[in-house]
Structures are given as structure tokens and as C-alpha cells.
C-alpha positions as CSV (number, residue, x, y, z in Angstrom):
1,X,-34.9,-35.3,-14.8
2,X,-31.2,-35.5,-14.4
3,X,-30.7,-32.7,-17.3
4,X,-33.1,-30.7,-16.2
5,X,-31.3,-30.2,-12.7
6,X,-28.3,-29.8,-13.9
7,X,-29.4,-27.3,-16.4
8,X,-30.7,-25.3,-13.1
9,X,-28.0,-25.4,-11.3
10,X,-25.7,-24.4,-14.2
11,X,-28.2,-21.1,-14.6
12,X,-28.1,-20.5,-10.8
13,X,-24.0,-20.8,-11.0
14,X,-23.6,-18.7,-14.2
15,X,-26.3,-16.0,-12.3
16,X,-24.0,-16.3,-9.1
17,X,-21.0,-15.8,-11.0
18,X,-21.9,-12.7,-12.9
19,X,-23.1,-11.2,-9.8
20,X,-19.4,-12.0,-8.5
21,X,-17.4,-10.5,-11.4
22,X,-19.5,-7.6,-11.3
23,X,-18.9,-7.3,-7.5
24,X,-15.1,-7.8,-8.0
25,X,-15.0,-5.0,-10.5
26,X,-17.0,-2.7,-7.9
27,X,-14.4,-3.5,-5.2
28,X,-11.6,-2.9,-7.2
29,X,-12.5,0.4,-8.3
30,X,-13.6,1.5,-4.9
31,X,-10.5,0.4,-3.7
32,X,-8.3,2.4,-5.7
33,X,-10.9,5.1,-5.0
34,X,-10.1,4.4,-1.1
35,X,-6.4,4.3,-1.4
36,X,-6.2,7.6,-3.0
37,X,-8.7,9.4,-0.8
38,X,-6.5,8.3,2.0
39,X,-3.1,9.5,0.2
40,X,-4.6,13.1,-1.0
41,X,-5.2,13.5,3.3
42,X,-1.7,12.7,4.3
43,X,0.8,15.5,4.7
44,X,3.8,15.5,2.0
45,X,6.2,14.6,4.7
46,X,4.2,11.5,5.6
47,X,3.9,10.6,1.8
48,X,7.6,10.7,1.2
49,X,8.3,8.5,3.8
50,X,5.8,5.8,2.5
51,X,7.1,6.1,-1.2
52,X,10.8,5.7,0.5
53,X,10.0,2.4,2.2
54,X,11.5,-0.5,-0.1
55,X,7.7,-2.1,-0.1
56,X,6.2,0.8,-2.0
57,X,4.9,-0.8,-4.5
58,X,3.3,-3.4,-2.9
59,X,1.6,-1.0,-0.7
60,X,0.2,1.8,-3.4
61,X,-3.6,0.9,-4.7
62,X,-4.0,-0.9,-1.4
63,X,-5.8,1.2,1.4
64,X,-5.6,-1.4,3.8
65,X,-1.9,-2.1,3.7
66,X,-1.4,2.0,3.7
67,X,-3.5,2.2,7.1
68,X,-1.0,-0.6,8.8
69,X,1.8,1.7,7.5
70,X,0.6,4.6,8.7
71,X,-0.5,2.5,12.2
72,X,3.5,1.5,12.1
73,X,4.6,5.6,11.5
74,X,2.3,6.2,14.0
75,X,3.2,4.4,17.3
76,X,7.6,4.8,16.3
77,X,7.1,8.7,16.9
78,X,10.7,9.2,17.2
79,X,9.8,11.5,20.1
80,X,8.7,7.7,22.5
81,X,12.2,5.6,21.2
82,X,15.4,5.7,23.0
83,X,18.4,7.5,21.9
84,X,20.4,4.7,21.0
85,X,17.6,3.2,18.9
86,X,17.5,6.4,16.9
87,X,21.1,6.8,16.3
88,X,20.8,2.7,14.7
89,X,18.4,3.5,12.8
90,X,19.9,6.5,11.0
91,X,23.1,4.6,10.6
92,X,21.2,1.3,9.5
93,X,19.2,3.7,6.6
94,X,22.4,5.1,5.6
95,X,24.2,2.0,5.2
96,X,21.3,0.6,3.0
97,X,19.9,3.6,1.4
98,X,20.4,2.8,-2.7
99,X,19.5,4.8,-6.0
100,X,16.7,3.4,-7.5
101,X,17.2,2.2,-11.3
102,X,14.5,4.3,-12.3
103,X,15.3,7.7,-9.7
104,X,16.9,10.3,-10.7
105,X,19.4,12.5,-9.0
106,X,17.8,14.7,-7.5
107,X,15.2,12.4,-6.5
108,X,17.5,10.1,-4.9
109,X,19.5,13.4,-3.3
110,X,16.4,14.6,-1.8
111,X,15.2,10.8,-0.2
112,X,18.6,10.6,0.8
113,X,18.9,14.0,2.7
114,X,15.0,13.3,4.3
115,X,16.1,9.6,5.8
């Protein structure tokens, strides 16, 4: 009697467990799907300034973690901050503005001239 339940409940758990790994795969793929959906409707200005924050990487392939970026880029319009606060800023992202390893030249010339 014993075996015989546990030999249900071990189909029941390998059924419920396919049916998980097959739903993992489906929401990874549609999430990537999301993500770049999202990114081919921004505007290139908007997309440069994502890739130039230093948590780039964490953020790309991740639609929900782009949306509270773009939530952040959109309520700090520099338009509704003081002028003080902007001038700190721009000196702050001078200060700590770097070359990437990876970046080239130009790359890091043109990042550098639109922060």
C-alpha cells in the first residue's frame, strides 16, 4: 500500500515538474521577447542613456527592471529639478564617468560628450 502511494505521488511530482520546466522555458523566452519589444520603442536618446548607466547589464533581458528605469527617467525630467541639483549632477557624472575595458574611443567620447 505504502509503495503504491508513493509511486503516485512521485508520477504526480515528476507530471508537475515537467509542466514547470516547460513553463520556465516559456517565460524566459517571452521575456526576452518583452524586453526587446520595449527597447525597439524607445527613442535612441533614451537608449543611450540606459546603456550608460553603470547597472546596464543587470538591467538588459529584463523588461521589468527596464520599466522602473524608464519610471526613474521619467519623473527626474531635468525640466521639474532645481538648478543647483543639475549643476551636481553634471559635475558628479564627470568626476566618475570612466572608459569601459571593453569601449572604444569613440564610444567612450560620444557617452562622454552625451552625460
Amino acid at each position: 500500500m505504502k509503495a503504491q502511494e508513493d509511486k503516485y505521488y512521485e508520477t504526480i511530482f515528476k507530471a508537475e515538474l515537467q509542466l514547470y520546466l516547460k513553463q520556465k522555458i516559456t517565460y524566459e523566452a517571452n521575456k526576452e521577447k518583452a524586453y526587446y519589444i520595449f527597447w525597439s520603442e524607445f527613442s535612441k536618446q533614451l537608449q543611450h542613456k540606459i546603456q550608460n548607466q553603470q547597472d546596464y547589464l543587470s538591467i538588459k533581458n529584463d523588461p521589468s527592471k527596464l520599466l522602473k528605469i524608464i519610471e526613474i527617467h521619467s519623473l527626474t525630467y531635468v525640466e521639474n529639478r532645481y538648478d543647483v541639483r543639475i549643476i551636481d549632477d553634471a559635475l558628479k557624472n564627470l568626476i566618475n564617468i570612466k572608459q569601459k575595458d571593453d569601449e572604444s574611443l569613440i564610444d567612450y567620447t560620444a557617452r562622454f560628450e552625451s552625460v
